[in-house]
DRENPANU-569193 format. One record per residue: residue number from 1; residue in one letter; x, y, z of N, C-alpha, C in turn. Coordinates in nm, 4 decimals, m for minus. Layout:
@titi->NUM, romar->a, n.px->X, n.py->Y, n.pz->Z, ca.px->X, ca.py->Y, ca.pz->Z, c.px->X, c.py->Y, c.pz->Z;
...
END
This chain:
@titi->1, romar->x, n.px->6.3406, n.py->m5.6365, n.pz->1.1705, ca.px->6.2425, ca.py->m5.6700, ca.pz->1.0695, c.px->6.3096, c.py->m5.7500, c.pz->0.9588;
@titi->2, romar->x, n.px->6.2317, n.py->m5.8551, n.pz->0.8933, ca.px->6.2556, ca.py->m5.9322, ca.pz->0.8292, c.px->6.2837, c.py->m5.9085, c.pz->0.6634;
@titi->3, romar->x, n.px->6.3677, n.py->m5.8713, n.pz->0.5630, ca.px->6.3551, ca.py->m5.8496, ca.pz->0.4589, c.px->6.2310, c.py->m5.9552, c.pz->0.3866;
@titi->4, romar->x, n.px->6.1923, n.py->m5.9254, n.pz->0.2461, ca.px->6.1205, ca.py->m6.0268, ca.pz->0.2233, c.px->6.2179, c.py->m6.1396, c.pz->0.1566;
@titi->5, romar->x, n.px->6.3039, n.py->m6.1207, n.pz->0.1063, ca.px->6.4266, ca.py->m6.1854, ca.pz->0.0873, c.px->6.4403, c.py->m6.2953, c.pz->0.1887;
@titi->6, romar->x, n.px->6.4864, n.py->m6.2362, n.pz->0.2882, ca.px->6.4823, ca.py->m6.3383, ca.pz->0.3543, c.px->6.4159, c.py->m6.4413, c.pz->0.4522;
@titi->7, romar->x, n.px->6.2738, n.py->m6.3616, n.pz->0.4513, ca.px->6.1441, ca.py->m6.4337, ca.pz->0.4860, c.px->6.0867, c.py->m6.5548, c.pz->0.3528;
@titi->8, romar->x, n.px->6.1500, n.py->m6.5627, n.pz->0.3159, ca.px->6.1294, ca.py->m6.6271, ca.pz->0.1627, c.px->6.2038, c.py->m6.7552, c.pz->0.1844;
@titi->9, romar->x, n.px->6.3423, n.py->m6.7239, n.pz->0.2301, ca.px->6.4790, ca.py->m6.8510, ca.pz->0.2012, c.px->6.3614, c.py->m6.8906, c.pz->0.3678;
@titi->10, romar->x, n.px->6.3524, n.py->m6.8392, n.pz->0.4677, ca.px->6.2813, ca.py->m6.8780, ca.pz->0.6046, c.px->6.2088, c.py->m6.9942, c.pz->0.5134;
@titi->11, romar->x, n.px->6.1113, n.py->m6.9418, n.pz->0.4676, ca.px->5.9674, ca.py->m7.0410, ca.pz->0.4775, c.px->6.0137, c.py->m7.1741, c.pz->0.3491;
@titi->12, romar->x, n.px->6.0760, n.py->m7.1356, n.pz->0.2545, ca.px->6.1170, ca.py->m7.2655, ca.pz->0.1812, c.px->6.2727, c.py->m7.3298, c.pz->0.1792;
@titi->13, romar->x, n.px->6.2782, n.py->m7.2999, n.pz->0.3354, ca.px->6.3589, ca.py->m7.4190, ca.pz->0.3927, c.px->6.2508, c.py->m7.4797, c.pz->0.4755;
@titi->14, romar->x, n.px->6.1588, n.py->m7.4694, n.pz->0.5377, ca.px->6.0780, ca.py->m7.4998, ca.pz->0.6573, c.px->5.9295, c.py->m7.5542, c.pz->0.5885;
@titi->15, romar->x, n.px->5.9036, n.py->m7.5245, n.pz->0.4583, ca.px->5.8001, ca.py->m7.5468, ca.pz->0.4115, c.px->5.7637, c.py->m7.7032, c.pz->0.3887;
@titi->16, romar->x, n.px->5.5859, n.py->m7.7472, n.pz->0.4161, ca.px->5.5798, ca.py->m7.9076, ca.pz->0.3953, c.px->5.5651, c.py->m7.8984, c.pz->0.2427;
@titi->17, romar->x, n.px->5.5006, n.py->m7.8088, n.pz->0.1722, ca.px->5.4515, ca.py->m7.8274, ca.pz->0.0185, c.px->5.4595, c.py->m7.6550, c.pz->m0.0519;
@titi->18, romar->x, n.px->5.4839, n.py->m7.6271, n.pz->m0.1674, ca.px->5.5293, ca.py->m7.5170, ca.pz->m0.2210, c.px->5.4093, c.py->m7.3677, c.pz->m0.2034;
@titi->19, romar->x, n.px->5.2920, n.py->m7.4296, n.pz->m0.1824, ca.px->5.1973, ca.py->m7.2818, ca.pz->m0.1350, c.px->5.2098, c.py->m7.2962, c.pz->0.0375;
@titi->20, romar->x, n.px->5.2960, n.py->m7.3462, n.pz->0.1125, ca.px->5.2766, ca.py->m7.3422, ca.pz->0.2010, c.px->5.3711, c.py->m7.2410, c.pz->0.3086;
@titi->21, romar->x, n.px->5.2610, n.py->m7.1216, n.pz->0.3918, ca.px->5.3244, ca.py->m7.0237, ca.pz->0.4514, c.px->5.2329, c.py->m7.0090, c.pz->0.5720;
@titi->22, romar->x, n.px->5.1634, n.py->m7.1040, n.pz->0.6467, ca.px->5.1251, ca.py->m7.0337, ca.pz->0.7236, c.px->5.1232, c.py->m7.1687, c.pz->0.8783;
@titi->23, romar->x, n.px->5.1414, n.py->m7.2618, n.pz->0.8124, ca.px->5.1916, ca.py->m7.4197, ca.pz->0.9267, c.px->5.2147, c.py->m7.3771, c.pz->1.0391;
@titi->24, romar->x, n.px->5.2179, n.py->m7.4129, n.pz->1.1601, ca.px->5.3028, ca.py->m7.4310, ca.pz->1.2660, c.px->5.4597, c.py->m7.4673, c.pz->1.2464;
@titi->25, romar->x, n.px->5.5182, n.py->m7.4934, n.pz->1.1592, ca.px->5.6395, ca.py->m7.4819, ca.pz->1.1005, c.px->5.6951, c.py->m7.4105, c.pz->1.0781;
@titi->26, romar->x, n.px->5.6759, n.py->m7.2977, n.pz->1.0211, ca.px->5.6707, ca.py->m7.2339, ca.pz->0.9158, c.px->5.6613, c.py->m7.0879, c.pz->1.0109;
@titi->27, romar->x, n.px->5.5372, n.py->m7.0725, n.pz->1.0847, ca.px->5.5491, ca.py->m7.0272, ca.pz->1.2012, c.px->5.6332, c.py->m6.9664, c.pz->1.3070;
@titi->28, romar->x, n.px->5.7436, n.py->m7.0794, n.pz->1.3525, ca.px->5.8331, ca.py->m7.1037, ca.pz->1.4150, c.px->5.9183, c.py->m7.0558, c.pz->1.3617;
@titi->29, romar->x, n.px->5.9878, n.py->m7.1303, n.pz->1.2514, ca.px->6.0896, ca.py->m7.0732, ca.pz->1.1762, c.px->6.0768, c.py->m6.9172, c.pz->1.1552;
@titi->30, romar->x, n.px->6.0222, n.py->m6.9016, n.pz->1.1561, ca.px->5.9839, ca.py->m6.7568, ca.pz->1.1504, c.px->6.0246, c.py->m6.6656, c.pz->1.2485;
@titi->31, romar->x, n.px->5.9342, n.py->m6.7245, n.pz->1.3206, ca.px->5.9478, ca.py->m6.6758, ca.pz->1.4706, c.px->6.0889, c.py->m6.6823, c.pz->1.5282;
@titi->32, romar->x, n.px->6.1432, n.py->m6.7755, n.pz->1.5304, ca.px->6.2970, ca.py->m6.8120, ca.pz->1.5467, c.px->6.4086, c.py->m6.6662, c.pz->1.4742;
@titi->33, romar->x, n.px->6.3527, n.py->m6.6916, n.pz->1.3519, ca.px->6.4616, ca.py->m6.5955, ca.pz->1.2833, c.px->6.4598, c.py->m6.3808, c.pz->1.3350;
@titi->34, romar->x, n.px->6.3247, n.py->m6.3963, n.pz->1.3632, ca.px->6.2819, ca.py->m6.2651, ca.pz->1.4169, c.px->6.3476, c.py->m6.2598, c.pz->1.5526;
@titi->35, romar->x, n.px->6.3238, n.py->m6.3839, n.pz->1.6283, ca.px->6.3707, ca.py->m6.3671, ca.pz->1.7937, c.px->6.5492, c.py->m6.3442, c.pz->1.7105;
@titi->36, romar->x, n.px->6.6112, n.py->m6.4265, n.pz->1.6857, ca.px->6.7587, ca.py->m6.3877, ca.pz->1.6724, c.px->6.7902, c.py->m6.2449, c.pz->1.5963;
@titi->37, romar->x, n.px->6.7150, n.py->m6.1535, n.pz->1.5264, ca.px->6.7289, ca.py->m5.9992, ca.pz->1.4462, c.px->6.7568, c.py->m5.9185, c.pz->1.5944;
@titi->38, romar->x, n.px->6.6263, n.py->m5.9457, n.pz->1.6758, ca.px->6.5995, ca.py->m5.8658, ca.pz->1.7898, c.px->6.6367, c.py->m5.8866, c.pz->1.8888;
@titi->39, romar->x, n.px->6.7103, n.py->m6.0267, n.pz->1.8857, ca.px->6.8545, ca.py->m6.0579, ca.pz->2.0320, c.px->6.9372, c.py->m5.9688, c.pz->1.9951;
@titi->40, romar->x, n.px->6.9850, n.py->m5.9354, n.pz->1.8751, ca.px->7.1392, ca.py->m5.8859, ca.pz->1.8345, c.px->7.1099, c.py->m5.7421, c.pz->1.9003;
@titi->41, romar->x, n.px->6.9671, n.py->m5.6883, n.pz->1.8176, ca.px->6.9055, ca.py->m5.5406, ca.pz->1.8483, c.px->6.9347, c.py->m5.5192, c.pz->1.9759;
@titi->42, romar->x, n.px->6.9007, n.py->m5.5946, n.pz->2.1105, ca.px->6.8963, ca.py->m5.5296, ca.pz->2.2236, c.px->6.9691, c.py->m5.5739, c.pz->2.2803;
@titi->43, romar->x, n.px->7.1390, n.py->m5.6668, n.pz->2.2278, ca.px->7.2354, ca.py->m5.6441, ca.pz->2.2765, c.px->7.3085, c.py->m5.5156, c.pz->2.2679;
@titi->44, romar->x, n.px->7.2789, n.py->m5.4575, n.pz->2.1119, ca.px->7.3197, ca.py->m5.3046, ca.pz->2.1284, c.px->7.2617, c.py->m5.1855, c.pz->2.1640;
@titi->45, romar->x, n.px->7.1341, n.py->m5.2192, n.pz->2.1903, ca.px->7.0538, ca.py->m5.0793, ca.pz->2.2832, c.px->6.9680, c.py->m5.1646, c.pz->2.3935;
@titi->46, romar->x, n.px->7.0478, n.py->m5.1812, n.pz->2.4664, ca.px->7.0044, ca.py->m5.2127, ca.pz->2.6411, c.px->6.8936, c.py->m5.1581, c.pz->2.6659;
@titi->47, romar->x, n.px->6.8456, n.py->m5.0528, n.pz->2.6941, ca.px->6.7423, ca.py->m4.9659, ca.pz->2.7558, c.px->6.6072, c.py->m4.9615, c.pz->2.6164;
@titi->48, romar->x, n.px->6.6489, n.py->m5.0493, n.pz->2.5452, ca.px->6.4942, ca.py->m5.0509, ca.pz->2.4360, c.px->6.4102, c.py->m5.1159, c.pz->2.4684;
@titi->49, romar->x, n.px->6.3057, n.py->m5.0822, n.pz->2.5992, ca.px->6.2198, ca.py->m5.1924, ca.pz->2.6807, c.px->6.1096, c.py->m5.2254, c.pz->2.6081;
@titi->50, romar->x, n.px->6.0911, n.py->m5.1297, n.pz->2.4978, ca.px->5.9743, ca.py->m5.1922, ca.pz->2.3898, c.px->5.9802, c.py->m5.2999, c.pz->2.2937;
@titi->51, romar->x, n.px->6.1108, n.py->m5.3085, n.pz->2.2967, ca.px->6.1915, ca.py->m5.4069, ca.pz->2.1874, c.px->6.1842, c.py->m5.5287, c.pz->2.2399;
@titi->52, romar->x, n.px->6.1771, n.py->m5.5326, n.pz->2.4248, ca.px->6.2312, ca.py->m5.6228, ca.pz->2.4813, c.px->6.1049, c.py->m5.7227, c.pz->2.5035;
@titi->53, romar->x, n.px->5.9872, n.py->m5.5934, n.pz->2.5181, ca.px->5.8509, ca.py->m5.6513, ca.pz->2.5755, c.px->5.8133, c.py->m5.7262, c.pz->2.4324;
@titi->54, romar->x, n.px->5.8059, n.py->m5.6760, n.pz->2.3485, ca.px->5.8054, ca.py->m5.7211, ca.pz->2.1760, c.px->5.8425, c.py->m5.8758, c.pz->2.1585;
@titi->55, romar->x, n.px->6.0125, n.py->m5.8934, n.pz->2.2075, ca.px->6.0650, ca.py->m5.9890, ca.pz->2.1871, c.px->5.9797, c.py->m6.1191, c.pz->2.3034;
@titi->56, romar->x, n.px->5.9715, n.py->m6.0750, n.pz->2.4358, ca.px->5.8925, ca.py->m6.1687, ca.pz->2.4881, c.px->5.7707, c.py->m6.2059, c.pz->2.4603;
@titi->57, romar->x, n.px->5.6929, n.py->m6.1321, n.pz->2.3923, ca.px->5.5548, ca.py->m6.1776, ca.pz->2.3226, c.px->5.6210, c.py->m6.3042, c.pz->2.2167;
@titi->58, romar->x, n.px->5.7253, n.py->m6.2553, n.pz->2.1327, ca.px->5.7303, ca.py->m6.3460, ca.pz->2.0506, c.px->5.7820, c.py->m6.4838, c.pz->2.1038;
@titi->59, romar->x, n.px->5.8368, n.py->m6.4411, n.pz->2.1905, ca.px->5.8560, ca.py->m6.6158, ca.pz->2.2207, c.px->5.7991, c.py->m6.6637, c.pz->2.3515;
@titi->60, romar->x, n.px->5.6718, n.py->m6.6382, n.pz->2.3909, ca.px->5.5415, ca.py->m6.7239, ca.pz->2.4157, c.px->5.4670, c.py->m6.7459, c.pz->2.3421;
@titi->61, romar->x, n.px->5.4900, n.py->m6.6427, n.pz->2.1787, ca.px->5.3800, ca.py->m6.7171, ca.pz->2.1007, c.px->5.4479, c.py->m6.8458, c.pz->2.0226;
@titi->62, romar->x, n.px->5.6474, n.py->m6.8842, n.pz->1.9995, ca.px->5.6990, ca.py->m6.9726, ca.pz->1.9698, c.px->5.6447, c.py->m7.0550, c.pz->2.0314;
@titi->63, romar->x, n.px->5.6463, n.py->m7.0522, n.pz->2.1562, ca.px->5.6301, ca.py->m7.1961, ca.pz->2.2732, c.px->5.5308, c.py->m7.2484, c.pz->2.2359;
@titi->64, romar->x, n.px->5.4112, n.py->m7.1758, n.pz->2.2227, ca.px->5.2467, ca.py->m7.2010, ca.pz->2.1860, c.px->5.2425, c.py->m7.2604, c.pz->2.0227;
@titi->65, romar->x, n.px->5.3151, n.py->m7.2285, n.pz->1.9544, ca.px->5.3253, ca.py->m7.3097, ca.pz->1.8535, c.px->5.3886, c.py->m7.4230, c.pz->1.8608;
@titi->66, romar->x, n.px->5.5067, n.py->m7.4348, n.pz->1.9394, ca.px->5.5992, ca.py->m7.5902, ca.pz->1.9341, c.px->5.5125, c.py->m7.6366, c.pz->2.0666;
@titi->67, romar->x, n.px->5.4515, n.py->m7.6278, n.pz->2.1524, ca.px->5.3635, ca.py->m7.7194, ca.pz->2.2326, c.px->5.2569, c.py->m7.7651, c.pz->2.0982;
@titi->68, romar->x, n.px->5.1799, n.py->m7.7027, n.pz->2.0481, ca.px->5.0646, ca.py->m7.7341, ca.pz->1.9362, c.px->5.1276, c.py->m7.8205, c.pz->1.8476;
@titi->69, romar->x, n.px->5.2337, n.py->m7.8344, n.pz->1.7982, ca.px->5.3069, ca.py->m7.8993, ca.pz->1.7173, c.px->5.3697, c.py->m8.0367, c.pz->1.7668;
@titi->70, romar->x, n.px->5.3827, n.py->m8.0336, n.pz->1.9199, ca.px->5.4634, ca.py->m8.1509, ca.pz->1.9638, c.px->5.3246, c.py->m8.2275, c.pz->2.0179;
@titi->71, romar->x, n.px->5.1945, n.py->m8.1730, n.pz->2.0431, ca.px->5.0713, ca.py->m8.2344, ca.pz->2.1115, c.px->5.0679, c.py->m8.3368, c.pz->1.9752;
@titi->72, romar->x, n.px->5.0296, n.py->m8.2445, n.pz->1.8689, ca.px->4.9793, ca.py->m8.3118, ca.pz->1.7006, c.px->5.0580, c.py->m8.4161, c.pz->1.6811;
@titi->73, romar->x, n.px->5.2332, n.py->m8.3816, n.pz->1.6500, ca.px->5.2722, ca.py->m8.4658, ca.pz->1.5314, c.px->5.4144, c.py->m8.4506, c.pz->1.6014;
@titi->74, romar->x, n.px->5.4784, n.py->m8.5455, n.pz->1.6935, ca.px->5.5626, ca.py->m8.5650, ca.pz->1.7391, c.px->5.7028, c.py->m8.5548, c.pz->1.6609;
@titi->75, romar->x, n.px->5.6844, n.py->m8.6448, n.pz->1.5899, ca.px->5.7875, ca.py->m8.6620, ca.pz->1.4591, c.px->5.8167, c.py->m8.5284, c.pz->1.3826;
@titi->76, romar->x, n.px->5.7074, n.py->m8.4627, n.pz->1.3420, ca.px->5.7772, ca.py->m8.2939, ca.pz->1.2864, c.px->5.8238, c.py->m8.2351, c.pz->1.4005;
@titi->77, romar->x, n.px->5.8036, n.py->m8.2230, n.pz->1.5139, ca.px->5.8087, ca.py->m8.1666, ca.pz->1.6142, c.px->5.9631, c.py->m8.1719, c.pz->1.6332;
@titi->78, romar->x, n.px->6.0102, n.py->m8.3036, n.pz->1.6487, ca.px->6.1444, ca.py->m8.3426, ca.pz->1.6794, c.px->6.2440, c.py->m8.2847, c.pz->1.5102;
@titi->79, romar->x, n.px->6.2092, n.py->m8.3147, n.pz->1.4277, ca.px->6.2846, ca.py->m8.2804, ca.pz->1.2894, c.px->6.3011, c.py->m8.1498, c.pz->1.3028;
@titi->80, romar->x, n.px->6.1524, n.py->m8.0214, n.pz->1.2967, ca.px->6.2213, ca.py->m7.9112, ca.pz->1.3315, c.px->6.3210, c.py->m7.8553, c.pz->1.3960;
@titi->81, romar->x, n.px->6.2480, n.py->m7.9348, n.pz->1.5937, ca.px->6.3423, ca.py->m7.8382, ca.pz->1.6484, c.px->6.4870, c.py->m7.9211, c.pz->1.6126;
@titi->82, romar->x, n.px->6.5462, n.py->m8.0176, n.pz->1.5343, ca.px->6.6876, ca.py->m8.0382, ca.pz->1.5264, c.px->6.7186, c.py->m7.9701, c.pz->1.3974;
@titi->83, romar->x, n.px->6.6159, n.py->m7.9313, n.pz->1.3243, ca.px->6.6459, ca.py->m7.7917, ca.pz->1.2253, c.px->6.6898, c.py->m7.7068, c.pz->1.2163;
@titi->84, romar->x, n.px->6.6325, n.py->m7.6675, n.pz->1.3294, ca.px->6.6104, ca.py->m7.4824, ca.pz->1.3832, c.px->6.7487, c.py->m7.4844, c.pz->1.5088;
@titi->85, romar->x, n.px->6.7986, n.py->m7.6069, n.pz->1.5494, ca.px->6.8612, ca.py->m7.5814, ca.pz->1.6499, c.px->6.8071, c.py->m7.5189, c.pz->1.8050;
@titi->86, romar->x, n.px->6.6905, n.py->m7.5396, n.pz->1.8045, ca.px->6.6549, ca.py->m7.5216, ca.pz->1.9631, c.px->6.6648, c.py->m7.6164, c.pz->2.0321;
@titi->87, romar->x, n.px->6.6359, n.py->m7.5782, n.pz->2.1887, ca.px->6.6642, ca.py->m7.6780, ca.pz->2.2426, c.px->6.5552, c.py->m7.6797, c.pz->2.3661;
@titi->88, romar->x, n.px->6.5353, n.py->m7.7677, n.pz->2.4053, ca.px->6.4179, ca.py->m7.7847, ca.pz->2.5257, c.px->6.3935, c.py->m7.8244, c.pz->2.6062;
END
């Protein structure tokens, strides 16, 4: 789980304009930072299959945002993911 601390530095590095928290950007980044809390998590408890099923929801709902994002607006699409460091 995400402190709000650091769901904060998340969204205004990733943010297009200062009320903005809820983008397909913004989204991601998000999503990104949660998938890496809960990689570390179930490198140290193997057998946490709720953690695991958890973590795969979250990243089909990433994909579903960076497909929606790369259909729209190509150009953010590409800036993020060389942001965020994913790869595709």
């Amino acid at each position: 789980m995400l402190t709000k601390r650091v769901k904060t530095a998340v969204i205004k590095d990733v943010a297009r304009h200062e009320s903005d928290s809820g983008s397909p950007d913004v989204q991601v980044a998000l999503l990104s930072r949660k998938i890496e809390e809960l990689t570390k998590h179930l490198k140290k408890n193997q057998k946490d299959f709720h953690s695991r099923r958890g973590l795969l929801q979250m990243v089909a709902d990433r994909r579903a945002h960076l497909r929606y994002l790369e259909k729209s607006d190509k150009k953010r699409y590409s800036a993020l993911i060389k942001k965020l460091g994913l790869k595709k």
